[in-house]
C-alpha positions as CSV (number, residue, x, y, z in Angstrom):
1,X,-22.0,-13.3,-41.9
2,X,-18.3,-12.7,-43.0
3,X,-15.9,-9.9,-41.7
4,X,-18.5,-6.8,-40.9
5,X,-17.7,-3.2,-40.6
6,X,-20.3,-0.3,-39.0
7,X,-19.7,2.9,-39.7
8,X,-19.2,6.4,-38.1
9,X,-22.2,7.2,-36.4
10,X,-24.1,4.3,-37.8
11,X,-26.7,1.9,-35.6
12,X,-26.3,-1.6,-37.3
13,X,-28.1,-4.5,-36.3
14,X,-26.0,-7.9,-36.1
15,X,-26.3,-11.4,-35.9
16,X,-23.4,-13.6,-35.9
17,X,-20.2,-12.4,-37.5
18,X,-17.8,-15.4,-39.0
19,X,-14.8,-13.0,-38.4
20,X,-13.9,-9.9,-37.2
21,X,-16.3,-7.4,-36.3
22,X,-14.9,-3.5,-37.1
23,X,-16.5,-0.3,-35.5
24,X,-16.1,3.2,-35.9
25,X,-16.2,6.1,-33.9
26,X,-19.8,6.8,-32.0
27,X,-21.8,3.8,-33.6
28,X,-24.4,1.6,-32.1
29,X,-24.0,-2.1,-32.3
30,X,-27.7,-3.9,-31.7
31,X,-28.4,-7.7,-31.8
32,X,-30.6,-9.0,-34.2
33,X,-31.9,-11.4,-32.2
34,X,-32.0,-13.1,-28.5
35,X,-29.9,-9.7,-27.2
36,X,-26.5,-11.1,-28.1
37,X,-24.1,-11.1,-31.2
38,X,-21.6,-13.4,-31.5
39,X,-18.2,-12.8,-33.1
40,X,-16.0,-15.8,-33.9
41,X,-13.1,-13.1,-34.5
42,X,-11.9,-10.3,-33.0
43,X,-14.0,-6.9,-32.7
44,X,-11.9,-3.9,-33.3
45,X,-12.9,-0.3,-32.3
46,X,-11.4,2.9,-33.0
47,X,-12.7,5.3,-30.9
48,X,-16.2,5.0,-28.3
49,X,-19.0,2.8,-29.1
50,X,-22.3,1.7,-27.4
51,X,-23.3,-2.4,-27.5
52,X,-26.7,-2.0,-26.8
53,X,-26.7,-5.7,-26.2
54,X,-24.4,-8.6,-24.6
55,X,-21.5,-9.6,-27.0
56,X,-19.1,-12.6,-27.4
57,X,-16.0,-12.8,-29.7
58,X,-12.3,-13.5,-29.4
59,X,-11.0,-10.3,-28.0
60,X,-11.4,-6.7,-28.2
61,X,-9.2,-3.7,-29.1
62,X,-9.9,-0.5,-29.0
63,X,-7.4,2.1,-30.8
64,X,-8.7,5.3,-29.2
65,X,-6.1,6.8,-26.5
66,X,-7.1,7.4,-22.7
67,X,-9.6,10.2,-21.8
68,X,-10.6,10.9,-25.9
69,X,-14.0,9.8,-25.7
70,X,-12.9,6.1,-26.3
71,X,-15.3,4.6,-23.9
72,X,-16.7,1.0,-24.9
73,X,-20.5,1.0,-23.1
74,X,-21.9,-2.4,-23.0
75,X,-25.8,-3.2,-22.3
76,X,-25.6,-6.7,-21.5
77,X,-22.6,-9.3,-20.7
78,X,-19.8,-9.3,-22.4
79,X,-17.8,-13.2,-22.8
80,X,-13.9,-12.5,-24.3
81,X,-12.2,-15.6,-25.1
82,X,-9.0,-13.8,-25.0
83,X,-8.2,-10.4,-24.1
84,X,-10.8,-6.9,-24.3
85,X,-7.4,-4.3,-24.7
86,X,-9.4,-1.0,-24.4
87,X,-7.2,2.2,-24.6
88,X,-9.8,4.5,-22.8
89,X,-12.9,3.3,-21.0
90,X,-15.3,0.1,-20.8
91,X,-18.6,-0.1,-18.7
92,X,-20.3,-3.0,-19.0
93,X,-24.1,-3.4,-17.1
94,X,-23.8,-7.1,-17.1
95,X,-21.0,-9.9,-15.9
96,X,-17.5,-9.2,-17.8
97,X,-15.9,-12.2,-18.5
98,X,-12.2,-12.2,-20.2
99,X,-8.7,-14.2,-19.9
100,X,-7.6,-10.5,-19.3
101,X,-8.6,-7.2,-19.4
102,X,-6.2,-4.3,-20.2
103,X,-8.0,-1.2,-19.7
104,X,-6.3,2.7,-19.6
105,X,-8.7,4.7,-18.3
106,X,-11.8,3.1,-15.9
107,X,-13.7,-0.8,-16.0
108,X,-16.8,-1.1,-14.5
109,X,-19.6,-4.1,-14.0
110,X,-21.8,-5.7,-12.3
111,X,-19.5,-9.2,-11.9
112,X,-16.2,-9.5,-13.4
113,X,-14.4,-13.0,-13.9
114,X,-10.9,-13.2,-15.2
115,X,-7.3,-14.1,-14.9
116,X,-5.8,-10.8,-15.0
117,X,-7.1,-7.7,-14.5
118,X,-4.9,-4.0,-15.4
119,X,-6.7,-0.7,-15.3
120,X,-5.1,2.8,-15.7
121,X,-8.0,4.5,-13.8
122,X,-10.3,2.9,-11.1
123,X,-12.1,-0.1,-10.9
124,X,-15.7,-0.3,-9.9
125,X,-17.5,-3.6,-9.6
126,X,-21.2,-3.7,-7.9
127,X,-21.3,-7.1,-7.2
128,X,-18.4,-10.3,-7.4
129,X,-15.3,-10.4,-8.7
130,X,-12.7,-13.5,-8.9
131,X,-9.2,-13.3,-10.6
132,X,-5.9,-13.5,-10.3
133,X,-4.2,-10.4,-10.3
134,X,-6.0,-7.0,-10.2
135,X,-3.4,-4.4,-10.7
136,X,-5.4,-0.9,-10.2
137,X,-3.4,2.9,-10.7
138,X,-6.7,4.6,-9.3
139,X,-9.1,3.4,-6.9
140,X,-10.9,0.3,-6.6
141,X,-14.5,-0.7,-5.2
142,X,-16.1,-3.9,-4.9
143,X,-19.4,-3.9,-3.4
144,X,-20.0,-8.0,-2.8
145,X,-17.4,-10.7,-2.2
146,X,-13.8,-11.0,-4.0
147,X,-11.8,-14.3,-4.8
148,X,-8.3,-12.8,-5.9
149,X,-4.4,-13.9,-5.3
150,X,-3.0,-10.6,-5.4
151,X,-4.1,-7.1,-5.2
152,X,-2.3,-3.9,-6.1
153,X,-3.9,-0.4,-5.9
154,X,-2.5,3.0,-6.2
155,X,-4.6,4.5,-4.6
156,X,-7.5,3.4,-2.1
157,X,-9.4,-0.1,-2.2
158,X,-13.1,-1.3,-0.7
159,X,-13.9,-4.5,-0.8
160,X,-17.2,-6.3,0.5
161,X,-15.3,-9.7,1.7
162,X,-14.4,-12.8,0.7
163,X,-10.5,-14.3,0.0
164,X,-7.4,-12.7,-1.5
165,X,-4.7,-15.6,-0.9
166,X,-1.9,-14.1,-2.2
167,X,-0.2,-10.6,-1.9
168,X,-2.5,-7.2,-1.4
169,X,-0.7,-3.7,-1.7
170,X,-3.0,-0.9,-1.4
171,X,-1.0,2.5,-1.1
172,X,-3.8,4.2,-0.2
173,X,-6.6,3.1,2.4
174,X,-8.5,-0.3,2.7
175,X,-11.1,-1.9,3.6
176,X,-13.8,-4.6,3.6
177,X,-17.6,-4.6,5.1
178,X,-17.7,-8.5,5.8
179,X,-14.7,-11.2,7.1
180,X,-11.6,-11.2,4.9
181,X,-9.5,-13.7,4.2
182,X,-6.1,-13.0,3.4
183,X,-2.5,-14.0,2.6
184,X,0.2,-11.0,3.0
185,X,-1.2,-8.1,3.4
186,X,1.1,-4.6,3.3
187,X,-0.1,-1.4,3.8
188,X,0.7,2.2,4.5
189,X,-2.8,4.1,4.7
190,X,-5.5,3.2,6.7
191,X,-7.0,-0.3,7.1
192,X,-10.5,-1.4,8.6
193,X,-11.5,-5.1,8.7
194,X,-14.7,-6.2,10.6
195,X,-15.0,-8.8,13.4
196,X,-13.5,-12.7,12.1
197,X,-10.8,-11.6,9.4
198,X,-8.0,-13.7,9.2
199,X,-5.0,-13.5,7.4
200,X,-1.3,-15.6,7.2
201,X,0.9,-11.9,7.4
202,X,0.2,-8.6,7.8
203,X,2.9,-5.6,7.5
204,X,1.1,-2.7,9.2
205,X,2.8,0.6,8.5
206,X,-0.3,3.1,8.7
207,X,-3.2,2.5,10.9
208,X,-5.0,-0.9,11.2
209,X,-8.3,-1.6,13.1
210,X,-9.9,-4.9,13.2
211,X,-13.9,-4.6,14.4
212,X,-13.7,-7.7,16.8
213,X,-12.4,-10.8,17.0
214,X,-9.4,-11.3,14.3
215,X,-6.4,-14.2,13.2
216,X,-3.3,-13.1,11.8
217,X,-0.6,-15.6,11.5
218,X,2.5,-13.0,11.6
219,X,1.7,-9.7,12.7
220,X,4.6,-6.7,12.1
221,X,3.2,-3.4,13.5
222,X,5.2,-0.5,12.5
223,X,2.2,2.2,12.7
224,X,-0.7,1.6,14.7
225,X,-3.1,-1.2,15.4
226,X,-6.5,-1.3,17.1
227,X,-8.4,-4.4,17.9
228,X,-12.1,-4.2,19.2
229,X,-12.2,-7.6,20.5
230,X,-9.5,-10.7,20.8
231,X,-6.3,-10.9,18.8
232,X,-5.0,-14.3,17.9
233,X,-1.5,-14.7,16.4
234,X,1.3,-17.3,15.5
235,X,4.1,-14.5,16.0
236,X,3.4,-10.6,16.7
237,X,6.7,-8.1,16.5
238,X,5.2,-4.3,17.8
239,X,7.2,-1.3,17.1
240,X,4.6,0.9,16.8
241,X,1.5,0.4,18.9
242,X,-1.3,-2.2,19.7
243,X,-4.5,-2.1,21.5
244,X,-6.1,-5.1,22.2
245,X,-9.8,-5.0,23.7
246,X,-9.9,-8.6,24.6
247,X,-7.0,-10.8,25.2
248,X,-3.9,-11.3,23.2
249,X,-2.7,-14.9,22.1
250,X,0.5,-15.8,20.4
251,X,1.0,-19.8,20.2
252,X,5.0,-18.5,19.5
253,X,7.2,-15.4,19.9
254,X,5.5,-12.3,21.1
255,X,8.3,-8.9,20.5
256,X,7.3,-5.6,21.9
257,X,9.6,-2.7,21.0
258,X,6.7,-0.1,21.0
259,X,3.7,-0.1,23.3
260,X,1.2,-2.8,23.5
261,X,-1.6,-2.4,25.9
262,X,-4.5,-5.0,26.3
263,X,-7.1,-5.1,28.2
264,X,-7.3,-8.8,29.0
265,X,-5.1,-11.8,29.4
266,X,-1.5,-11.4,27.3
267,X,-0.5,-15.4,26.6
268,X,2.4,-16.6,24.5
269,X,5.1,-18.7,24.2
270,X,8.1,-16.7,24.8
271,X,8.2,-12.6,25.1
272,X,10.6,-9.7,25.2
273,X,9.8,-6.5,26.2
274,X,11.7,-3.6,24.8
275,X,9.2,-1.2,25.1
276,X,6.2,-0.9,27.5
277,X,3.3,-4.0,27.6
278,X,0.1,-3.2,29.9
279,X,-1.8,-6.2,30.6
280,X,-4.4,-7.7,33.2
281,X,-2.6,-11.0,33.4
282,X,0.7,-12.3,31.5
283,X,1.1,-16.2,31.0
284,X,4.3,-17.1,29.3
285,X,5.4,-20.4,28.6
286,X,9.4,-21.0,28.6
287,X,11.4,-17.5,28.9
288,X,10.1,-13.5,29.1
289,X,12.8,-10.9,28.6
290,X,12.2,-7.6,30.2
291,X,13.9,-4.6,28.5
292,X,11.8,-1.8,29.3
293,X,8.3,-1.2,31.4
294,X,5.4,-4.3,32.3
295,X,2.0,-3.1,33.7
296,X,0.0,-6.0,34.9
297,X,-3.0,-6.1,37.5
298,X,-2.8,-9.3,37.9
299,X,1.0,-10.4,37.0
300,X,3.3,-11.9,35.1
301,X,4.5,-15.9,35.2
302,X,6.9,-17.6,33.0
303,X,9.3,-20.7,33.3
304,X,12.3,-17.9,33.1
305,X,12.2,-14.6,34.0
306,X,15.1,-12.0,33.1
307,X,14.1,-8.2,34.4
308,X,17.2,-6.5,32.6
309,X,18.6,-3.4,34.6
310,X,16.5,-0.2,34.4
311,X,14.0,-1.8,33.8
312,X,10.1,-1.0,35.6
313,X,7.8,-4.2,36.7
314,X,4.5,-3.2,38.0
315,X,1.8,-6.2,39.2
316,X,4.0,-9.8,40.9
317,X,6.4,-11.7,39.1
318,X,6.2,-15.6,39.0
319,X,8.7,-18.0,38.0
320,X,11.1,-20.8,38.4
321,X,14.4,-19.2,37.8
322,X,14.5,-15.0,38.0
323,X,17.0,-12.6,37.9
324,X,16.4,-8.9,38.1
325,X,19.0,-6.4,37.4
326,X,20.9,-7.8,34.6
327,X,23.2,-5.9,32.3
328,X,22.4,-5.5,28.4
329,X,24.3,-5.0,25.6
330,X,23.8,-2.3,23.2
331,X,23.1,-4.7,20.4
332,X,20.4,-6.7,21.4
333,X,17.2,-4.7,20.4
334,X,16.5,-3.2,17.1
335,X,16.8,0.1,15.7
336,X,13.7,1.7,18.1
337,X,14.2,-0.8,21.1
338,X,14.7,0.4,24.3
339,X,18.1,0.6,25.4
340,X,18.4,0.5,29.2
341,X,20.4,2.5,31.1
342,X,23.0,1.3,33.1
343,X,22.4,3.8,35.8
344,X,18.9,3.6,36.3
345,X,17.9,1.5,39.0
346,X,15.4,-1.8,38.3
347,X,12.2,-1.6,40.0
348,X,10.0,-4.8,40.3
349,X,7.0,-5.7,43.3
350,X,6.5,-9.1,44.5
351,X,8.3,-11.7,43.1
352,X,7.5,-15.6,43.6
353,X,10.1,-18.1,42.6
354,X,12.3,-20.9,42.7
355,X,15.8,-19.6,42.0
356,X,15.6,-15.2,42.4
357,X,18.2,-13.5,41.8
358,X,18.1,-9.5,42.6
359,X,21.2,-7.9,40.8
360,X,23.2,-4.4,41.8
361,X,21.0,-1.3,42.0
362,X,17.7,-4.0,41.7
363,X,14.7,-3.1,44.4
364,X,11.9,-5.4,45.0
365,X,9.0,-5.1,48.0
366,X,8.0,-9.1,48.9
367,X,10.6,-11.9,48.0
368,X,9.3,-15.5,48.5
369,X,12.1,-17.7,47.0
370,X,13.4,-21.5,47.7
371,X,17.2,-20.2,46.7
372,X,17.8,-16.4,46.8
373,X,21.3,-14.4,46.0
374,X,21.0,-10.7,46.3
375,X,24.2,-8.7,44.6
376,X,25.9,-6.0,46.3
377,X,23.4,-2.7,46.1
378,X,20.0,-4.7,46.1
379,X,17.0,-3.8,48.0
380,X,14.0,-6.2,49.7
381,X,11.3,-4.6,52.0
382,X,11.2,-8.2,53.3
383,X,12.4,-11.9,52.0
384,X,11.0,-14.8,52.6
385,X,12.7,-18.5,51.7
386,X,13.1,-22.4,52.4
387,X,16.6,-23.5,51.3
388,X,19.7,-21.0,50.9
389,X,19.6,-17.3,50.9
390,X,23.1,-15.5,50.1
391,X,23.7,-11.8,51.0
392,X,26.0,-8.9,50.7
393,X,27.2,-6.3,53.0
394,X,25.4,-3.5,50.9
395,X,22.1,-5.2,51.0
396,X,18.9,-3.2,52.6
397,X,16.1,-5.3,54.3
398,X,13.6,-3.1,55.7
399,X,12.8,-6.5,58.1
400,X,14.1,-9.2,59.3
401,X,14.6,-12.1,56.4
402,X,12.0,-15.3,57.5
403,X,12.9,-18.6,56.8
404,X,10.0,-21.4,55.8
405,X,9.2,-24.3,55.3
406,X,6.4,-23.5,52.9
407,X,5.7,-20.5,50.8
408,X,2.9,-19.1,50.2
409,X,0.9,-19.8,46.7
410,X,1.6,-17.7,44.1
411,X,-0.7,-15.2,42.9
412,X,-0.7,-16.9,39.4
């Protein structure tokens, strides 16, 4: 069958068309046989139309603007070779298949698969989906798994699971039912993810909460972030807030400006504090810098340990090399950081070390030390130490300093 035209309002049967295939406004398109027609050209539309069957053909237009009864309602599946450019609305029952779809108003099926995906309105998909981009004004929902690079919504997204590798920018809220994997993901609304979502970056500026256990390579929390079990990271920066139900794992750099409280073991690589960190233990690796307040039940131990002045340790301190009570310049924190005060006195427990230092204005209760300098101004309830202690006339002991062979192990 050469090039076909159905008119207004007419219900034509078809077969297979050798060419295009043109419809007018409100007509019925049925297949003559198997439930399919097959056009080797392009089907044109110019204005809404029912396929009361699955269709095939090069690529679709349809002429009729946005929200003018221009919706394209498929029965079946519908296969596009190229591109289905529809002005107003398609809903197809079946799998949509396409290089790209282009639709103004809203798509919807039961599986989509194709490269690019733009839709004016929102996107509804009861089953799969798997593309490259999705670009969405509205709202998007996908009920089963997605396999996307990047993701952009307007407004709010739900997916079931599955992988989106590249960028996702939802302006509204998101979230998935089952694991997510994911590349970058930035939002600003709301985010829920269940229990074993991972992703490589994650710029949180609404609210984020994870329903268990979760990986996120780089974490940036500017708004708030909830985790129900244990959080695992490569590199975590907190400005806003993070609750952490487990324990908290950063193989590199953990950076707290905001508050960060967790409810088992902190352990990282390197940390600086700018802003308060509760914790029941705190293993660091090489160096943790102390701008601001530490909680911990059970402590805090690190190769280095700098307690900058006005700063607050609660729990015992445990290092090689510590110094409490030094000065910090203005520029070393970020816009939010905690600036302390040169005035306010630093306030840390026990401390266990081999090289202490407590600086001017620094108070500490029990000092075990191999080498110990306290600066004019610093307090001790009592010091204990095996090689060299050094003090000033302005020092306060509340007793007698005691010198050891031994000290006593560490409570970490």
């Amino acid at each position: 069958m050469p090039d076909y035209t159905v008119g207004r309002d007419e219900t034509a049967s078809v077969g297979r068309v050798e060419g295009d295939l043109k419809v007018s406004r409100n007509a019925t398109i049925k297949a003559e046989k198997d439930g399919k027609v097959v056009v080797t050209g392009d089907v044109v539309f110019d204005g809404g139309a029912m396929i009361d069957c699955s269709l095939e053909c090069n690529s679709i237009e349809v002429r009729a603007r946005a929200h003018t009864g221009g919706t394209i309602k498929v029965h079946g599946d519908l296969t596009v070779h190229q591109v289905a450019d529809v002005a107003d609305s398609l809903e197809v029952v079946g799998i949509a298949n396409a290089d790209g779809f282009d639709v103004g108003g809203h798509l919807t099926a039961e599986s989509i698969n194709s490269k690019r995906i733009r839709v004016g309105g929102h996107l509804k998909v009861k089953n799969s989906i798997e593309a490259e981009i999705v670009d969405v004004a509205g709202h998007l929902t996908v009920s089963g798994n997605v396999k996307l690079v990047d993701l952009h919504v307007g407004g709010h997204a739900e997916v079931g699971g599955g992988r989106i590798s590249g960028t996702i920018q939802v302006r509204g809220n998101f979230s998935a039912s089952s694991g997510l994997d994911y590349g970058e993901l930035q939002t600003y609304g709301h985010v829920v993810l269940p229990a074993n979502s991972k992703g490589d970056k994650m710029s949180a500026s609404g609210r984020v909460e994870f329903g268990g256990d979760t990986f996120c390579r780089v974490l940036d929390v500017k708004g708030v972030v909830k985790v129900a079990g244990n959080c695992n990271s490569e590199s975590i920066e907190v400005g806003g807030k993070l609750n952490v139900a487990g324990s908290l794992s950063v193989s590199k750099d953990l950076k707290i400006f905001g508050v960060t409280e967790v409810l088992g073991q902190v352990k990282c690589e390197s940390i600086i504090v700018g802003g308060r960190l509760k914790a029941a233990s705190i293993l660091v690796d090489e160096e943790a810098d102390i701008d601001g307040e530490i909680e911990s039940m059970r402590g805090l131990k690190a190769k280095s340990i700098i307690v900058r002045r006005g700063s607050r340790v609660v729990g015992p301190l445990v290092g090689k090399q510590i110094e409490i009570g030094k000065s910090t310049g203005a520029w070393r924190f970020p816009m939010g950081g905690r600036l302390a005060s040169s005035g306010r006195n630093t306030s840390v427990e026990d401390v266990h070390g081999g090289t202490i230092r407590l600086g001017p204005a620094s108070r500490a209760k029990l000092v075990f030390a191999e080498i110990l300098e306290m600066d004019d101004g610093s307090h001790a309830d009592q010091v204990t130490y095996t090689n060299a202690l050094k003090l000033h006339m302005n020092n306060l002991l509340n007793k007698p300093t005691m010198k050891t062979s031994e000290l006593p192990d560490p409570p970490l």
